[in-house]
C-alpha positions in Angstrom: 13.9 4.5 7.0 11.9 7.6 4.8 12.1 10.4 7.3 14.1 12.4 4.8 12.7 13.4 1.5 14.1 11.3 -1.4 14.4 11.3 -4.9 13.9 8.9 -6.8 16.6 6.9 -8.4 16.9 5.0 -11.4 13.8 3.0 -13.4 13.9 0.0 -15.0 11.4 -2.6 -16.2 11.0 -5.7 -14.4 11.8 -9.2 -16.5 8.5 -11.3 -17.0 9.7 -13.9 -15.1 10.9 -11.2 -12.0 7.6 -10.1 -12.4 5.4 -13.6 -11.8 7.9 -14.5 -9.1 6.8 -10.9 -7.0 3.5 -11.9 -7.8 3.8 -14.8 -6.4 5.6 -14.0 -3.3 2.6 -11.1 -2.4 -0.1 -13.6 -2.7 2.0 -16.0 -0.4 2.4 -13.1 2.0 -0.5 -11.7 1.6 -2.8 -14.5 1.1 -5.8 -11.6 1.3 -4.7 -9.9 -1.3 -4.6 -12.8 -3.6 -7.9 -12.3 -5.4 -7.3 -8.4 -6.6 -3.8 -9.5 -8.1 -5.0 -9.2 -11.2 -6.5 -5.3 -10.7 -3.1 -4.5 -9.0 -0.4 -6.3 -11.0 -1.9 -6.9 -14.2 -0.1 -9.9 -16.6 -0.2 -7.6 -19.4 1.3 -4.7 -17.7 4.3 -3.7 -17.2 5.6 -3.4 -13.6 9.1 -0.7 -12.9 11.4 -1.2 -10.8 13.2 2.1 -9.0 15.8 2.4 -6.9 15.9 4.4 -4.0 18.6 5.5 -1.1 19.7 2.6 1.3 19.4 -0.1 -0.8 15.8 0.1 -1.3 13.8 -1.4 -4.2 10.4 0.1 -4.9 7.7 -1.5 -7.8 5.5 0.6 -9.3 2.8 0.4 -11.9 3.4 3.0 -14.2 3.5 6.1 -11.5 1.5 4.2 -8.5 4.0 2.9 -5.9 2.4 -0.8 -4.9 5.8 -2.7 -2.6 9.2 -1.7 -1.9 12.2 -4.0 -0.1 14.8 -3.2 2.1 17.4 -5.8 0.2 16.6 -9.3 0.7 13.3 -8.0 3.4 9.5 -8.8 3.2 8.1 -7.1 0.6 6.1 -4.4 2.2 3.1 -3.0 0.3 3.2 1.4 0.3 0.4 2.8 2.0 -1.6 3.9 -0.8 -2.1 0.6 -1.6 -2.9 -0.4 1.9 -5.5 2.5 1.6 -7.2 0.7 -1.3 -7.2 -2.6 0.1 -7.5 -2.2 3.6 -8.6 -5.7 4.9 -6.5 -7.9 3.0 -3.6 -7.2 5.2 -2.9 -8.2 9.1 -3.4 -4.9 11.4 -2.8 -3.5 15.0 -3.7 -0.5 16.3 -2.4 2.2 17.9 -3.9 4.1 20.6 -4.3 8.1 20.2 -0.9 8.8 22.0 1.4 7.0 20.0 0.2 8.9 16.7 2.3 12.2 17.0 5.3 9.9 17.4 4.7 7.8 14.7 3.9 10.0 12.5 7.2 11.9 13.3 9.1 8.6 12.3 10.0 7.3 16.1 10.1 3.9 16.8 6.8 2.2 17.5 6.6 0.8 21.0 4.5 -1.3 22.8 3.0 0.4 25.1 0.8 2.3 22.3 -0.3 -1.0 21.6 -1.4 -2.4 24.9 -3.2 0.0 26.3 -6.7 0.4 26.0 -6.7 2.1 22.7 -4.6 -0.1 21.3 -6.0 -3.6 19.6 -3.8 -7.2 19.1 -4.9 -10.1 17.9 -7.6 -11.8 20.0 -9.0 -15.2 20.0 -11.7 -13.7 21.7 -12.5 -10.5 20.2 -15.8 -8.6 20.1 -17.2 -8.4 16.5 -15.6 -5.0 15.9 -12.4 -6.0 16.4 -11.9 -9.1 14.6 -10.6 -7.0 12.0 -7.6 -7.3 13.9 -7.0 -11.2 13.9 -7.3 -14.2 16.2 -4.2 -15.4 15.4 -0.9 -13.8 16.7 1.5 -12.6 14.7 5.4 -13.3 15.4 8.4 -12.0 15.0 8.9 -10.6 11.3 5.9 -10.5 10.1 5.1 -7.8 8.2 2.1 -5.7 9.6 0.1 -2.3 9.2 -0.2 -0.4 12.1 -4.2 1.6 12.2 -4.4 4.6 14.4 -7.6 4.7 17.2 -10.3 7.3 15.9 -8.9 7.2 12.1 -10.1 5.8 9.0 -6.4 4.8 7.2 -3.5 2.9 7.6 -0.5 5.2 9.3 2.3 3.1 8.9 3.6 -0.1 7.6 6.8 -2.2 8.4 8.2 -5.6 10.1 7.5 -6.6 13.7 10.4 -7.3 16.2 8.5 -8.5 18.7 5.9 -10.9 18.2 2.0 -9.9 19.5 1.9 -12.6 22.3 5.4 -11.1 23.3 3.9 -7.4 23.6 0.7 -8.9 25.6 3.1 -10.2 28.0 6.2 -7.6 28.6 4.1 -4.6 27.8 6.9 -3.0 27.2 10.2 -2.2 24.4 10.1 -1.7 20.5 7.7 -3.1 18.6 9.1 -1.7 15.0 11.8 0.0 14.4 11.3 1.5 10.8 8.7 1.7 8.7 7.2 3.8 5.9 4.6 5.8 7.4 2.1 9.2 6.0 4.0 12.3 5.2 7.8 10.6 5.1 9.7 10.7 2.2 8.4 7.4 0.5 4.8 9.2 1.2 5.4 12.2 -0.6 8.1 11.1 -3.5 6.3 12.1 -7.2 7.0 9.2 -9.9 5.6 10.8 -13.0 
């Protein structure tokens, strides 16, 4: 979706009411995230909203990226954000393998998430990975994707395939597009 730089397009500020309604609609995504609302989206602030190539909407507080939308979409949150508030979102993780490609802006697949690197959600997991979930996630849910052997979040986007899915084919594309380090959403200046 970013593998091109981008500029970005035109600012404007978000309505009041625009503005409770996407607070609203993160804390019901993102039901984690729900008690730093206030630190990230502040009432008294004001949030911009800037308009990027494909239809994309991206809200920032004054020059820190927090969500963009593809259209009607989830909103997703930008990494930076994910990098500050690492647990309050649902995760999987790659294995080593599959970093080069995702980082190069290739479809994620599923075999970089089943193999023995990789970590789903488990109803039985081990202490260190119940970061990951007991629950499984389905189709459309929006996720970040961790990296084996790395401390941050490499990219975030929408599952097409839901984790009990990718447990049992093993196989095919688990995302398609996403906004991951060092693409265009990554490294577009706001000030």
């Amino acid at each position: 979706m970013f593998k091109k730089d981008i500029t970005a397009g035109q600012k404007s500020k978000v309505k009041s009411s625009v503005q409770r309604g996407i607070r609203t609609k993160v804390t019901e995504t993102y039901p984690l995230l729900a008690p730093h609302i206030d630190e990230i989206m502040p009432k008294k602030e004001q949030l911009d909203l800037i308009k990027l190539p494909d239809r994309v909407s991206l809200y920032a507080l004054h020059s820190t990226p927090l969500f963009f939308q593809h259209m009607d979409d989830a909103l997703l949150p930008h990494l930076t954000l994910v990098h500050r508030y690492p647990s309050c979102f649902p995760r999987i993780r790659i294995d080593r393998g599959a970093i080069r490609f995702v980082l190069s802006g290739a479809a994620l697949m599923a075999p970089g998430l089943t193999s023995t690197g990789g970590r789903l959600p488990n109803p039985n997991a081990k202490a260190e990975d119940e970061k990951y979930g007991k629950e499984e996630l389905e189709t459309g849910a929006p996720v970040v994707i961790e990296a084996e052997g790395k401390e941050h979040a490499c990219l975030v986007g929408v599952l097409k395939m839901g984790t009990g899915e990718m447990k049992e084919k093993k196989k095919g594309v688990v995302m398609d597009a996403g906004h991951y380090l060092g693409d265009g959403l990554w490294k577009m200046h706001l000030d």
